[in-house]
C-alpha positions as CSV (number, residue, x, y, z in Angstrom):
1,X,88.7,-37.7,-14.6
2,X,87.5,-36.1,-17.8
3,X,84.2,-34.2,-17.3
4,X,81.4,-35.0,-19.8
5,X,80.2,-32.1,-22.0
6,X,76.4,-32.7,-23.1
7,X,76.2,-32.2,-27.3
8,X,74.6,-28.4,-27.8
9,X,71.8,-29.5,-30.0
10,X,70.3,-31.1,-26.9
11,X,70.0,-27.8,-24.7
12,X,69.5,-25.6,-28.1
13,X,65.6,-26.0,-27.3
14,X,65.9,-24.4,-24.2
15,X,67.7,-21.8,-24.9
16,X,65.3,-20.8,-28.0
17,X,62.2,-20.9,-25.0
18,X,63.7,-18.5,-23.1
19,X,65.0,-16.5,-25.6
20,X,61.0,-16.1,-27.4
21,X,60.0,-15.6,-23.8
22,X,62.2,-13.0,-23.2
23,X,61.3,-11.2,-26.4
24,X,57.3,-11.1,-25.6
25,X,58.4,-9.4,-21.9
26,X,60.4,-6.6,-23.7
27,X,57.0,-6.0,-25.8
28,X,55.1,-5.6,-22.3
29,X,55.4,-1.3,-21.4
30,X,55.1,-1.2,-18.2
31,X,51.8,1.1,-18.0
32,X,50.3,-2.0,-19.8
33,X,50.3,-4.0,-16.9
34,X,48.4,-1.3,-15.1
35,X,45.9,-0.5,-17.2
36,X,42.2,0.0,-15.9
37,X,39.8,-2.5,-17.3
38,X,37.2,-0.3,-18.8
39,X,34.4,-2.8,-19.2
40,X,34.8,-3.3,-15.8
41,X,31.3,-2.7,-13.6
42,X,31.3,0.6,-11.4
43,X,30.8,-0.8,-7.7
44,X,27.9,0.3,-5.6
45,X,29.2,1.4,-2.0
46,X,29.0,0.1,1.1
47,X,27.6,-3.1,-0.5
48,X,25.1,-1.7,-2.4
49,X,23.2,-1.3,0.6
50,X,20.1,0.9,0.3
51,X,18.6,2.2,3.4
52,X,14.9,3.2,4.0
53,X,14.3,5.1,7.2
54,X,11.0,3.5,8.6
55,X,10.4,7.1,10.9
56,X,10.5,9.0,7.0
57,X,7.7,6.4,5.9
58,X,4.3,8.5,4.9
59,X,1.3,7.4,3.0
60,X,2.2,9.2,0.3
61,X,6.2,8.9,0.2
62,X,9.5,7.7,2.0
63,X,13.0,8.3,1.9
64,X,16.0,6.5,0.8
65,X,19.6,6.3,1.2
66,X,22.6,4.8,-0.5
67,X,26.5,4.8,-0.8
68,X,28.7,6.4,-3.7
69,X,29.4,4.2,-6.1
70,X,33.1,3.5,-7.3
71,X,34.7,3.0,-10.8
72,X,38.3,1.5,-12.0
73,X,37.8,4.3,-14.7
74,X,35.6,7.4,-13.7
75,X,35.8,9.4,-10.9
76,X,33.3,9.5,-8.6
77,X,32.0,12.6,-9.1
78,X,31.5,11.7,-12.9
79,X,29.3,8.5,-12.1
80,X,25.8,8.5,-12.8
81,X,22.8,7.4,-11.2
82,X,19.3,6.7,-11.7
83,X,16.4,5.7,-9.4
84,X,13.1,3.0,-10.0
85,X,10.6,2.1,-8.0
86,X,8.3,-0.5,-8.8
87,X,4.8,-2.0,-7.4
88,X,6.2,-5.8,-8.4
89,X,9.6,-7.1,-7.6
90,X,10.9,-7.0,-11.5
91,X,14.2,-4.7,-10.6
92,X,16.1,-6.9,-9.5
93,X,18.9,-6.5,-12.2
94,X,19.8,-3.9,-14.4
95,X,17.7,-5.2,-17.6
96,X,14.6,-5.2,-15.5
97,X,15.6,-1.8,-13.5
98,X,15.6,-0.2,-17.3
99,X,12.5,-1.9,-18.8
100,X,9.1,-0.4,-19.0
101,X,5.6,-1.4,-17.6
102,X,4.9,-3.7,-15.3
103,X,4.3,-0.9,-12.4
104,X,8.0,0.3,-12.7
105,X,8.3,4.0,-12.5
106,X,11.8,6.1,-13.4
107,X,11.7,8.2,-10.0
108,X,14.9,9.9,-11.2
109,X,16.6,9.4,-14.3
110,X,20.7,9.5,-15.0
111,X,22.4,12.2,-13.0
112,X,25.2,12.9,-11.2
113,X,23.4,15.7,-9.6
114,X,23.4,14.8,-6.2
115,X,24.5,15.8,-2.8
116,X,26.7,13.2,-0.9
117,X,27.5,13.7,2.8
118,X,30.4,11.4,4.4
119,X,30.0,9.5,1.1
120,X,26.5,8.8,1.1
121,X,22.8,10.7,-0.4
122,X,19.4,10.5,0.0
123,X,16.1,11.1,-2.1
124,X,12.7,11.7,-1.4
125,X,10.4,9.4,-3.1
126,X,6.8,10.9,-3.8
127,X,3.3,10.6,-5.3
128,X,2.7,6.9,-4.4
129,X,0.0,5.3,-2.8
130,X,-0.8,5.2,0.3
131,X,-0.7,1.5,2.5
132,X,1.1,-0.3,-0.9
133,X,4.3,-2.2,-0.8
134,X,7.0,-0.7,-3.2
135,X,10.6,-2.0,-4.3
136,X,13.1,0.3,-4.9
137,X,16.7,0.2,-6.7
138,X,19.4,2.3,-8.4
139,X,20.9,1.9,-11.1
140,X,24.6,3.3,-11.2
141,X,26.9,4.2,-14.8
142,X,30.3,4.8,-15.6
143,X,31.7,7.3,-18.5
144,X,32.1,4.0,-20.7
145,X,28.7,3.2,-20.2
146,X,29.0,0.4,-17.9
147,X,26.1,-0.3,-15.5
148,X,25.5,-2.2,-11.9
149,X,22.7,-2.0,-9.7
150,X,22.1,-1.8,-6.0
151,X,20.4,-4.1,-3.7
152,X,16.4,-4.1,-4.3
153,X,14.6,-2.4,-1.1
154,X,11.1,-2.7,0.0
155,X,8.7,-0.9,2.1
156,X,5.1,-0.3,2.2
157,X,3.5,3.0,2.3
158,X,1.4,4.1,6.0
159,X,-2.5,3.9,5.3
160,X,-2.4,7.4,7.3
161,X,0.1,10.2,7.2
162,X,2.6,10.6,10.2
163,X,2.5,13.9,12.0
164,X,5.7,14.5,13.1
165,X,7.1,17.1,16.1
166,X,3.8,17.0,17.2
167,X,3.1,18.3,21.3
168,X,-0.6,18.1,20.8
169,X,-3.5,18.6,18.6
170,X,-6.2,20.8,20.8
171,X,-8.9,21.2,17.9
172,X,-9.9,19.4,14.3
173,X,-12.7,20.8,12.0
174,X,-14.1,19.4,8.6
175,X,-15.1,20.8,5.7
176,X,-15.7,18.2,2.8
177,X,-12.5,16.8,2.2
178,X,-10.4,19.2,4.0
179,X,-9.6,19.1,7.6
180,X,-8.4,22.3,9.6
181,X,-5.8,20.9,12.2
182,X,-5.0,23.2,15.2
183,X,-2.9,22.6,18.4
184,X,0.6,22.9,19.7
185,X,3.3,21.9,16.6
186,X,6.0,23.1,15.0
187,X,5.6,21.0,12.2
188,X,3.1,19.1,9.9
189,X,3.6,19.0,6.4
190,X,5.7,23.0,6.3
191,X,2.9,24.5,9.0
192,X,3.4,25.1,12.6
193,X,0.1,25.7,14.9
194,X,-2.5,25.6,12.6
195,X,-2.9,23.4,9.3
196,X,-5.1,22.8,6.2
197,X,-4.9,19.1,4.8
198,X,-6.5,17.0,2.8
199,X,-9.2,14.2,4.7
200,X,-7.7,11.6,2.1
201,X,-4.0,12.1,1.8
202,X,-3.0,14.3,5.0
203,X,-1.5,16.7,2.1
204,X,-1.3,20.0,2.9
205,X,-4.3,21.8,0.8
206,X,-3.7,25.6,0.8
207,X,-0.6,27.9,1.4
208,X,0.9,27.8,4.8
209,X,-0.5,30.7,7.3
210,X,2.3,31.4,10.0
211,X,0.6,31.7,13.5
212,X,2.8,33.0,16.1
213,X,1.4,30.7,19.0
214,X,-0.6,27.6,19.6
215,X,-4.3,26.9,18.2
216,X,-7.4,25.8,20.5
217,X,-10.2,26.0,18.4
218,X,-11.7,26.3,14.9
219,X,-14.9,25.9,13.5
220,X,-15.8,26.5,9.8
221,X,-16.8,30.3,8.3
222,X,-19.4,28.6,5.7
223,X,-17.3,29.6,2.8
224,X,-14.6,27.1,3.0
225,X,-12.5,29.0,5.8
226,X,-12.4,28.3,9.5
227,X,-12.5,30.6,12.4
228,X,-9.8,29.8,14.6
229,X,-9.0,30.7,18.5
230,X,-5.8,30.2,20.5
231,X,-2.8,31.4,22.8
232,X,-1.0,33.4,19.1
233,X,-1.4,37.5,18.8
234,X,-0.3,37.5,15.1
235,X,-1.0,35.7,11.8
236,X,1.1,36.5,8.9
237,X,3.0,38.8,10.9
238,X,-0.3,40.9,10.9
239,X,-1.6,41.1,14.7
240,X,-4.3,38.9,15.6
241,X,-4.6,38.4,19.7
242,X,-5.8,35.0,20.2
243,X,-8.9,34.7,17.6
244,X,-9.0,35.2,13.8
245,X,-10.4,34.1,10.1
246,X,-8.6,32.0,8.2
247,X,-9.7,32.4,4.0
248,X,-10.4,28.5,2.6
249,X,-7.0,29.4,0.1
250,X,-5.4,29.9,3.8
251,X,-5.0,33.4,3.6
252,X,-5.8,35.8,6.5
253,X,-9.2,37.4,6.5
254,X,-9.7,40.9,7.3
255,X,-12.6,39.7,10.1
256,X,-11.7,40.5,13.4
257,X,-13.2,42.3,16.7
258,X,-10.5,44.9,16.9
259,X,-8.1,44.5,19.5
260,X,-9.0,40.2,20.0
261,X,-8.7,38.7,23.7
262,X,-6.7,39.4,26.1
263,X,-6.0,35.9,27.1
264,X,-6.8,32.8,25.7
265,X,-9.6,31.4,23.3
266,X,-10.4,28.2,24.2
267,X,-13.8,27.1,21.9
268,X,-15.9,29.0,19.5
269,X,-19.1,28.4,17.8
270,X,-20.9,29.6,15.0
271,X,-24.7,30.0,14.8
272,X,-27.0,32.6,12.7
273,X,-24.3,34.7,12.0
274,X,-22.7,35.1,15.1
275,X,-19.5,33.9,16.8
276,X,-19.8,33.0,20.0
277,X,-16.0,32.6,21.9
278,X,-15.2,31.6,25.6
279,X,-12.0,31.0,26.9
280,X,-9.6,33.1,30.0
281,X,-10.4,36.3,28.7
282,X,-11.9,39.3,30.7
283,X,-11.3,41.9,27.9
284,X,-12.7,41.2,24.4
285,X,-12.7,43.6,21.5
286,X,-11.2,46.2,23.9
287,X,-14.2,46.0,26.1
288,X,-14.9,43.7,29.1
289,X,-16.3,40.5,28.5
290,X,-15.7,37.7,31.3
291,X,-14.8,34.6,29.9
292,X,-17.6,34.6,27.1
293,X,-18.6,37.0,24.2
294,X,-20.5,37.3,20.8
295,X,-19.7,38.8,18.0
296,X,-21.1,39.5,14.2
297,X,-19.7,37.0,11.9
298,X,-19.4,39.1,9.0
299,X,-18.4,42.5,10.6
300,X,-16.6,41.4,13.2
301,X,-18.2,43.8,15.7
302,X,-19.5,42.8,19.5
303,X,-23.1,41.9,20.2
């Protein structure tokens, strides 16, 4: 049988397709087809979850927490972030995030300044309003300047401040719009024991006074201080046994019937010049008083 041979000018158009198509593969280098698309977005972690930890809500402020970003270009460590809040839900993409007005408020602008843990980080947002709802959202960039934003977040702020690690609070006195807080704490706003805040914001007021030991009692001096009585025996590392003057800047007074109680103070009042103190005590001032004494409320001596 004689086998049929098909005329070449019928397969010469296949032959030229595959030749052209192996031509444009030899141009190809292979790091081409690997090659990181740098207009790509960076991609917020976990999601671009951000968490708000309703136990860190205060009037004033809460905290927030997100996961590192990634990028197919810049390391991590090289992205950028920045942080709004807003009063009205208008950040809801990154052209909104990055406009002005409209309540929106830059909390923290681009930085890669920040502290990740197991790949995620936290901020303290601060100075708002106290019982207002706020949405919050960051904003993440690449070296190319390539942006994406994380998932919007909402809370509302606590119409009264928290008081955390809190046992008990034995005594409260008020003077305008400051409060003396006293009791058994280790912690409200940086104090422990005793505290000065603000009657509107729950702020501490003054510098910190370090009290050894729990608070019982305090009554204002009449010049923006308090007098204050309690289980402690020293203020500022300066002994003080259970009963002292606390200066309205929160600074330790020099007032004091030398050598205090010898046991607990439990109330005080003031009246015509003289602080009266009862509590467990049977020495007062070095000298035995049962229970109850008097003493001069600008010298400090006993009546």
């Amino acid at each position: 049988m004689k086998r049929k041979h098909i005329p070449f000018i019928f397969i010469l158009p296949f032959i030229i397709t595959i030749l052209i198509s192996c031509e444009r593969n030899s141009l190809i280098e292979p790091d081409d087809l690997n090659t990181p698309d740098t207009m790509a977005n960076p991609n917020p972690g976990n999601g671009g979850i951000i968490s708000i930890d309703s136990n860190l809500v205060q009037n004033t402020s809460f905290w927030i927490q997100w996961s590192e970003a990634s990028d197919s270009t810049t390391e991590k460590k090289d992205l950028q972030y920045k942080i709004v809040v807003s009063t009205t839900n208008n950040i809801r993409i990154v052209e909104e995030a990055e406009s002005a007005g409209g309540g929106r408020q830059v909390v923290k602008d681009w930085t890669n300044d920040l502290c990740w843990t197991d790949g995620s980080t936290s901020w303290e947002i601060v100075g708002l309003t106290r019982n207002t709802p706020y949405y919050v959202t960051v904003l993440v960039k690449d070296l190319e300047g390539n942006k994406n934003i994380y998932n919007l977040a909402t809370v509302t702020t606590k119409a009264y401040h928290n008081v955390p690690n809190v046992n008990s609070i034995n005594t409260m006195a008020v003077e305008g719009t400051t409060i003396y807080i006293g009791g058994k704490f280790t912690q409200i706003n940086g104090a422990a024991f005793g505290a000065v805040l603000h009657s509107e914001t729950a702020q501490q007021t003054v510098a910190t006074t370090k009290i050894s030991g729990d608070v019982y009692c305090a009554v204002p001096d009449g010049a923006g201080g308090w007098y204050i009585g309690g289980k402690f025996t020293y203020i500022n590392a300066i002994p003080r046994n259970r009963i002292a003057r606390i200066n309205a800047d929160g600074s330790l007074h020099a007032w004091y019937p030398t050598g205090g109680a010898d046991n607990i103070v439990r109330t005080l009042a003031v009246s015509n010049g003289v602080v009266y103190a009862g509590g467990a005590f049977t020495l007062f001032g070095n000298l035995p008083f049962y229970r109850i004494a008097a003493v001069d409320a600008i010298t400090g001596e006993l009546w």
